[in-house]
Every structure is written in structure tokens, then in C-alpha cells.
MARTOR-49220 format. One record per residue: residue in one letter; chain; x, y, z of N, C-alpha, C in turn. Coordinates in nm, 3 decimals, padded with zeros to 5 digits. Layout:
+------+--------+---------+---------+---------+---------+----------+---------+---------+---------+---------+
! paro ! lumkol !  n.east ! n.north !    n.up ! ca.east ! ca.north !   ca.up !  c.east ! c.north !    c.up !
+------+--------+---------+---------+---------+---------+----------+---------+---------+---------+---------+
!    a !      A !       X !       Y !       Z !       X !        Y !       Z !       X !       Y !       Z !
...
+------+--------+---------+---------+---------+---------+----------+---------+---------+---------+---------+
***
This chain:
+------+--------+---------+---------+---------+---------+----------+---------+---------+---------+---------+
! paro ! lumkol !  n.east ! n.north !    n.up ! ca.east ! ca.north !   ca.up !  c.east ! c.north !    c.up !
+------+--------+---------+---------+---------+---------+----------+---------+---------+---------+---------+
!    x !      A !  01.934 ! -05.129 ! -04.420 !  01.830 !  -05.121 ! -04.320 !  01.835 ! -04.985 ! -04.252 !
!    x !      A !  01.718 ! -04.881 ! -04.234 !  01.719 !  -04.812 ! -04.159 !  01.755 ! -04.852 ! -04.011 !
!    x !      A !  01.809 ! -04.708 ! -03.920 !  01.855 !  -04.709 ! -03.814 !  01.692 ! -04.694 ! -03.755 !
!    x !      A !  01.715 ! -04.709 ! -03.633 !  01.613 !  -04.681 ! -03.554 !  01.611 ! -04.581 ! -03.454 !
!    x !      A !  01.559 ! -04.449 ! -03.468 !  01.568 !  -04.321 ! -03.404 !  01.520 ! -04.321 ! -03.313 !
!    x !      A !  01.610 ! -04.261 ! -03.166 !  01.609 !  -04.278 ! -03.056 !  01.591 ! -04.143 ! -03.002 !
!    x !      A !  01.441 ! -04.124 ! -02.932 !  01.476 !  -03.980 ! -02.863 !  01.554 ! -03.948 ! -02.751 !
!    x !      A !  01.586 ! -03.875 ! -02.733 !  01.673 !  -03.827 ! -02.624 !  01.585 ! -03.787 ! -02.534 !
!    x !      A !  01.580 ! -03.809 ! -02.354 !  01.528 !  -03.662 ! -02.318 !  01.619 ! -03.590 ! -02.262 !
!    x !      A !  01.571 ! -03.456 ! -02.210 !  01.641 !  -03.405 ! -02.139 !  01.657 ! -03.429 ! -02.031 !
!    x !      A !  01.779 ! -03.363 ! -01.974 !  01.806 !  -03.325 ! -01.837 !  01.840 ! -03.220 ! -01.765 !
!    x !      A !  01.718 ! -03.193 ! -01.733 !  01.677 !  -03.006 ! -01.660 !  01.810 ! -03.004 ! -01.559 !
!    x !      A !  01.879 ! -02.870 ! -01.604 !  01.957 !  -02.846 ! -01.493 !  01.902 ! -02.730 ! -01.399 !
!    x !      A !  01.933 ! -02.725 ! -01.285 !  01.849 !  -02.615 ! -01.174 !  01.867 ! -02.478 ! -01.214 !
!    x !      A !  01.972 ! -02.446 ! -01.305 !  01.952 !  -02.335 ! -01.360 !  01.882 ! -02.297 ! -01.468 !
!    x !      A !  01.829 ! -02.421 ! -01.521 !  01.714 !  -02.425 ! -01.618 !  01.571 ! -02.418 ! -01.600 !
!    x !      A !  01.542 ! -02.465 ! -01.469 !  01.460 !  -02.506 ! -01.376 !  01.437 ! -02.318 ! -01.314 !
!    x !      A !  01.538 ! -02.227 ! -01.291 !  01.519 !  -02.122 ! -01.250 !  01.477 ! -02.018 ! -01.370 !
!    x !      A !  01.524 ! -02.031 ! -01.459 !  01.489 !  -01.975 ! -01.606 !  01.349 ! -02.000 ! -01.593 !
!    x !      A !  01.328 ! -02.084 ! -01.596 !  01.142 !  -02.120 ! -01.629 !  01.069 ! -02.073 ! -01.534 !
!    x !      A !  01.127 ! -02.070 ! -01.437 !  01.034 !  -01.998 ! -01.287 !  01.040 ! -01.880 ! -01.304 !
!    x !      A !  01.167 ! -01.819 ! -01.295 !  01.175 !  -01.658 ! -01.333 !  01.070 ! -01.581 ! -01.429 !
!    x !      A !  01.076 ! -01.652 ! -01.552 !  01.022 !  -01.612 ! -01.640 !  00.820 ! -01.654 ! -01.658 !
!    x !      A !  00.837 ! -01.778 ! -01.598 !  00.704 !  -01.772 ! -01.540 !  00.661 ! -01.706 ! -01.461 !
!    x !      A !  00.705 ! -01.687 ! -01.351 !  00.677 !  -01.535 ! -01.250 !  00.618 ! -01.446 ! -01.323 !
!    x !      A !  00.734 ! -01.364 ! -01.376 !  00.725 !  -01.240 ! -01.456 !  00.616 ! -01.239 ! -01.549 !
!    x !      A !  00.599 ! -01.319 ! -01.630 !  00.481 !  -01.343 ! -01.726 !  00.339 ! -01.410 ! -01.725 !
!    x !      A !  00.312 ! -01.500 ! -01.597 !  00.235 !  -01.556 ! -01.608 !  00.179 ! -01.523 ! -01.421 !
!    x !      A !  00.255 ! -01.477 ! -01.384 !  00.191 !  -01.427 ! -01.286 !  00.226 ! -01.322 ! -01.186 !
!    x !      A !  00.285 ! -01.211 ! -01.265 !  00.297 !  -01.097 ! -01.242 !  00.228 ! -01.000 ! -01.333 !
!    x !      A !  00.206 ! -01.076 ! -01.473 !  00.114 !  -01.025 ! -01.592 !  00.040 ! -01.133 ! -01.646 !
!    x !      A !  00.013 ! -01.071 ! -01.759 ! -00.071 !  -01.200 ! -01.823 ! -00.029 ! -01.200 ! -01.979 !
!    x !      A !  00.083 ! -01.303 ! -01.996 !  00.083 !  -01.295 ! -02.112 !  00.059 ! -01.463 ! -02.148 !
!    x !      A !  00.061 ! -01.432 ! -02.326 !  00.025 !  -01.570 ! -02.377 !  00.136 ! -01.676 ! -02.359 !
!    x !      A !  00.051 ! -01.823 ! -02.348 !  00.194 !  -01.930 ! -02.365 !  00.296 ! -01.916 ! -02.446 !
!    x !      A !  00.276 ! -01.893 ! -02.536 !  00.380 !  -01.890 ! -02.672 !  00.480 ! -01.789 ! -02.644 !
!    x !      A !  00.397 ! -01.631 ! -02.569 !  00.538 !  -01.544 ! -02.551 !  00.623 ! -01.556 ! -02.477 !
!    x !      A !  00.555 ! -01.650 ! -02.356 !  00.621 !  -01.716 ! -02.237 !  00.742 ! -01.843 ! -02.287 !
!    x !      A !  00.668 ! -01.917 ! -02.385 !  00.779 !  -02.070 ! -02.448 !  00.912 ! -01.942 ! -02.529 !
!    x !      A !  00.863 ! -01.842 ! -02.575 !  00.947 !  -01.786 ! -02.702 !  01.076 ! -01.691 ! -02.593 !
!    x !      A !  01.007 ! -01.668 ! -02.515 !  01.123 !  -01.600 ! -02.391 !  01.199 ! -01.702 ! -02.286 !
!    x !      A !  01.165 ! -01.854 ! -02.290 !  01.241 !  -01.923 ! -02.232 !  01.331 ! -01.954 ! -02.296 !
!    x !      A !  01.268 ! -01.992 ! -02.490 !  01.359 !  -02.009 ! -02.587 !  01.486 ! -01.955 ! -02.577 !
!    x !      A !  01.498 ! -01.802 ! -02.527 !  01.562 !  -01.703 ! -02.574 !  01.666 ! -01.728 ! -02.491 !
!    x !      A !  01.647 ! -01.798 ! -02.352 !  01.761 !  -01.800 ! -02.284 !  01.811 ! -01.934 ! -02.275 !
!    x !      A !  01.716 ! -02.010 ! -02.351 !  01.785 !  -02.193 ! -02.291 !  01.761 ! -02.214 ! -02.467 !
!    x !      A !  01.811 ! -02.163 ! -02.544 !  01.780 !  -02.222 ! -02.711 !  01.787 ! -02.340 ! -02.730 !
!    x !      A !  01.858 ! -02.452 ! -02.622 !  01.899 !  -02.607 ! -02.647 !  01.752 ! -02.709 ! -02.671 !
!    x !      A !  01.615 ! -02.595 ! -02.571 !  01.554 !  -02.681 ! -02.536 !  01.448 ! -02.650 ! -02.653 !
!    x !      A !  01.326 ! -02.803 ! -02.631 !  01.278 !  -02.786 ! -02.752 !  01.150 ! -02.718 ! -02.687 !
!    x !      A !  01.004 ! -02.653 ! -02.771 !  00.932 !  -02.628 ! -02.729 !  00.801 ! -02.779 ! -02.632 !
!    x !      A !  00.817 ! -02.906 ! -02.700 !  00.761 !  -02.949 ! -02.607 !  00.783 ! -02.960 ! -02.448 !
!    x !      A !  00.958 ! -02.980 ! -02.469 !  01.032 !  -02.971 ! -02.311 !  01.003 ! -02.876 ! -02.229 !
!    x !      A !  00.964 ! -02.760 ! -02.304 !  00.908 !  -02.627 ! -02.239 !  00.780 ! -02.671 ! -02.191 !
!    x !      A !  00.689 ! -02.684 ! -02.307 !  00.594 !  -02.657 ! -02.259 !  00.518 ! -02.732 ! -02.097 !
!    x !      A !  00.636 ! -02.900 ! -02.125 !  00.614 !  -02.972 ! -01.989 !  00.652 ! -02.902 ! -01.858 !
!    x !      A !  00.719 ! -02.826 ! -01.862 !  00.795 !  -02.749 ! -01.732 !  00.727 ! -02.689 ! -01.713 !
!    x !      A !  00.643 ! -02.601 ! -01.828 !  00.536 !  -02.476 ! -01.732 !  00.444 ! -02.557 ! -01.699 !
!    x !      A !  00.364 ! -02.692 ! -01.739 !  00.255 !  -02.735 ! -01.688 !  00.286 ! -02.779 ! -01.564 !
!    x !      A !  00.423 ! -02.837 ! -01.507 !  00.479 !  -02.855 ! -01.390 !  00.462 ! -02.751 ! -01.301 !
!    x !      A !  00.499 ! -02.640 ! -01.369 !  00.530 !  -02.469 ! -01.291 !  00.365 ! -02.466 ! -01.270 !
!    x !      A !  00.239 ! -02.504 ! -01.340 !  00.094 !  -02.434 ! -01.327 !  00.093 ! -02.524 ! -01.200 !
!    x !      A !  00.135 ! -02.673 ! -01.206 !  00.104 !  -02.797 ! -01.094 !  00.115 ! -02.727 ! -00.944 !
!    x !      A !  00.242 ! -02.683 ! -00.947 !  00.333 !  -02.623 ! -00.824 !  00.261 ! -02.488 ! -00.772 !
!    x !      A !  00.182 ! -02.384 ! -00.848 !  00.126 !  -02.338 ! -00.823 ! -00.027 ! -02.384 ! -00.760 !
!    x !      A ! -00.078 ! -02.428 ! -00.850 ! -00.182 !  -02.491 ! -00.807 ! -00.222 ! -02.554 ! -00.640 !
!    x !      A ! -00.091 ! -02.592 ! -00.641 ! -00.062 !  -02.716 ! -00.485 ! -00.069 ! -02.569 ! -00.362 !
!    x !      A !  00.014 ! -02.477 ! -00.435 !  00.047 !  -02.404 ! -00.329 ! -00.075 ! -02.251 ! -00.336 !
!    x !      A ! -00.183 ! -02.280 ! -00.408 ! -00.285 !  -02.178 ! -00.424 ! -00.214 ! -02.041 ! -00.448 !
!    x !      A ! -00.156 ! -02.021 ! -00.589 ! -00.023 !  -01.892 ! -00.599 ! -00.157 ! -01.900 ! -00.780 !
!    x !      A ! -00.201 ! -01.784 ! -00.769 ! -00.297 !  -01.743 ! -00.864 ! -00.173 ! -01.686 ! -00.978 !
!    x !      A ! -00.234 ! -01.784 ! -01.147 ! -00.166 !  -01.769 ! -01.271 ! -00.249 ! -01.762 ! -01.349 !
!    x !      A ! -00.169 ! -01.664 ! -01.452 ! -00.278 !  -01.699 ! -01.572 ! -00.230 ! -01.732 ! -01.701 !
!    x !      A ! -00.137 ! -01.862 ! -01.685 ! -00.139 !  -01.951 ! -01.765 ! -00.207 ! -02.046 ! -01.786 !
!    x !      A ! -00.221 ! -02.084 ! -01.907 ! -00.358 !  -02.111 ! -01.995 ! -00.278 ! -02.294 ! -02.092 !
!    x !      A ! -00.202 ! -02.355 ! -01.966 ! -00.168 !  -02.489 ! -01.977 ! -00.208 ! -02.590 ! -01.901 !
!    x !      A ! -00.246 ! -02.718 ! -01.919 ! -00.282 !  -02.812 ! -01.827 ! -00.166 ! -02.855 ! -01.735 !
!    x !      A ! -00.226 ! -02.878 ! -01.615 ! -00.147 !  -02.910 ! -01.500 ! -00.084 ! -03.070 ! -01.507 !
!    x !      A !  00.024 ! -03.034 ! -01.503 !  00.143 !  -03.191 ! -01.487 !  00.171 ! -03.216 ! -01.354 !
!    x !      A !  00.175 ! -03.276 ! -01.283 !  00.195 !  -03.278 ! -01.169 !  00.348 ! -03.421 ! -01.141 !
!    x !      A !  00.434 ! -03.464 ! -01.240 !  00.495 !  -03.518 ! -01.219 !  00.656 ! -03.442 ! -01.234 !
!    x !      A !  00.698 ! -03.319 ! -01.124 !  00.766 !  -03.266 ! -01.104 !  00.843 ! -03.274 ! -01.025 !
!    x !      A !  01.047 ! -03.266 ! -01.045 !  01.123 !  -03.277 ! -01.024 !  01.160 ! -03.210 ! -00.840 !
!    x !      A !  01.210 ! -03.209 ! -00.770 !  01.227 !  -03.169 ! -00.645 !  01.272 ! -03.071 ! -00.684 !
!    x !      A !  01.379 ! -03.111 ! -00.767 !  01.485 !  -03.018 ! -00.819 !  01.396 ! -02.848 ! -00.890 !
!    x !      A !  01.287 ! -02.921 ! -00.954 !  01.220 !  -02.816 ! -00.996 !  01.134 ! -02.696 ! -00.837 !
!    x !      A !  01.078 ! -02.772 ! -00.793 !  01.043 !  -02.783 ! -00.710 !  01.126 ! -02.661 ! -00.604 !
!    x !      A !  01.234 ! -02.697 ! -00.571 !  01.336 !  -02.580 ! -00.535 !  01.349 ! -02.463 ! -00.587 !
!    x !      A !  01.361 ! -02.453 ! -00.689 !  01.415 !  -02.368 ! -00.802 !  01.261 ! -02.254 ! -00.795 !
!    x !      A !  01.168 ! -02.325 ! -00.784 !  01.025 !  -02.289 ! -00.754 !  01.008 ! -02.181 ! -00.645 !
!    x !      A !  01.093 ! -02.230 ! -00.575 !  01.052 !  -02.182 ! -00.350 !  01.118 ! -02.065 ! -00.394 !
!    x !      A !  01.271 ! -02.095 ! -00.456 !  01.395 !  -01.953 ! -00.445 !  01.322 ! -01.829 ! -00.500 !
!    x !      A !  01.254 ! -01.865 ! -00.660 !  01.225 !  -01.762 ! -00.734 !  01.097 ! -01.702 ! -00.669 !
!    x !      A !  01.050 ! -01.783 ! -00.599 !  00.880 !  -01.728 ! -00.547 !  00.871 ! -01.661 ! -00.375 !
!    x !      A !  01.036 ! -01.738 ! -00.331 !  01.057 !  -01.666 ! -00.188 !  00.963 ! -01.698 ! -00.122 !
!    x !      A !  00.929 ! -01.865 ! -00.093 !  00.907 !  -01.952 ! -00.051 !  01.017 ! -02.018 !  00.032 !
!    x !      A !  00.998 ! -01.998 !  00.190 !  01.072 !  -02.076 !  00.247 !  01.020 ! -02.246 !  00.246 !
!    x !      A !  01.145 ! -02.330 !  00.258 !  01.131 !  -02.451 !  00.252 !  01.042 ! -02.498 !  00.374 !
+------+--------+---------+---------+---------+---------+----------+---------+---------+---------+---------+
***
């Protein structure tokens, strides 16, 4: 009998959570680059994660912007079911007091 394959998810750590902000900053709204160069430069520093896990975090990261009217030009739909934790990691990199 086959096994039955179980996904895993992750679990964003706040320094993962700062990776994605950082690098969203820098790319998506300090410039304008494409999603993919943005997923391929998070790759570069968190290789564990997969590209969907990515791509949920920046739609989180567009959400968080969105809420807080912080103009991007990333070109992902908005998730709005985001971590506090993310959320923080958000304020530090954007120099956002709490």
C-alpha cells in the first residue's frame, strides 16, 4: 500500500520574516523589480524555503503595505492573513514605530 504524503508547512522564523521585508523594501519599493527577481533573491538567502512559501509572504508584505498606504510595485495579490510576528519584522525594516 502506498504511504500517504503529508505536507509540511512551514514555520517563519522572525529572521525570515526580516529577509522578506528587507528584500521587499529594496526591490519592490525602493525600485521596481519583477516578482520572480524578488522570490529568486529571497531564495538566495533562505534556500530552505519553497517558492510558494515565498510567494505567500510577499502577498502578506503587499497586505501590510496596503493597510498602512506604503506605495509598491509589486505585482502580487494581497493576503491579508499575516503573522504579528511578520507584522513586526515589517515596523523594524520600514522604521515604523509600534
Amino acid at each position: 500500500m502506498g504511504e500517504k504524503k503529508t505536507s509540511r508547512r512551514h514555520r517563519w522564523t522572525y529572521e525570515e520574516c526580516e529577509i522578506v521585508c528587507s528584500i521587499f523594501k529594496s526591490e519592490c519599493v525602493d525600485s521596481s523589480n519583477s516578482v520572480d527577481t524578488v522570490i529568486s533573491k529571497i531564495e538566495e538567502s533562505c534556500p530552505s524555503l519553497s517558492k510558494g512559501s515565498i510567494r505567500m509572504k510577499l502577498q502578506n508584505t503587499v497586505c501590510i503595505c496596503n493597510e498602512l498606504g506604503i506605495k509598491h510595485n509589486c505585482d502580487v495579490a494581497s493576503l491579508s492573513d499575516y503573522s504579528q510576528q511578520h507584522m513586526d519584522a515589517f515596523k523594524l525594516i520600514f522604521g515604523i514605530d509600534s
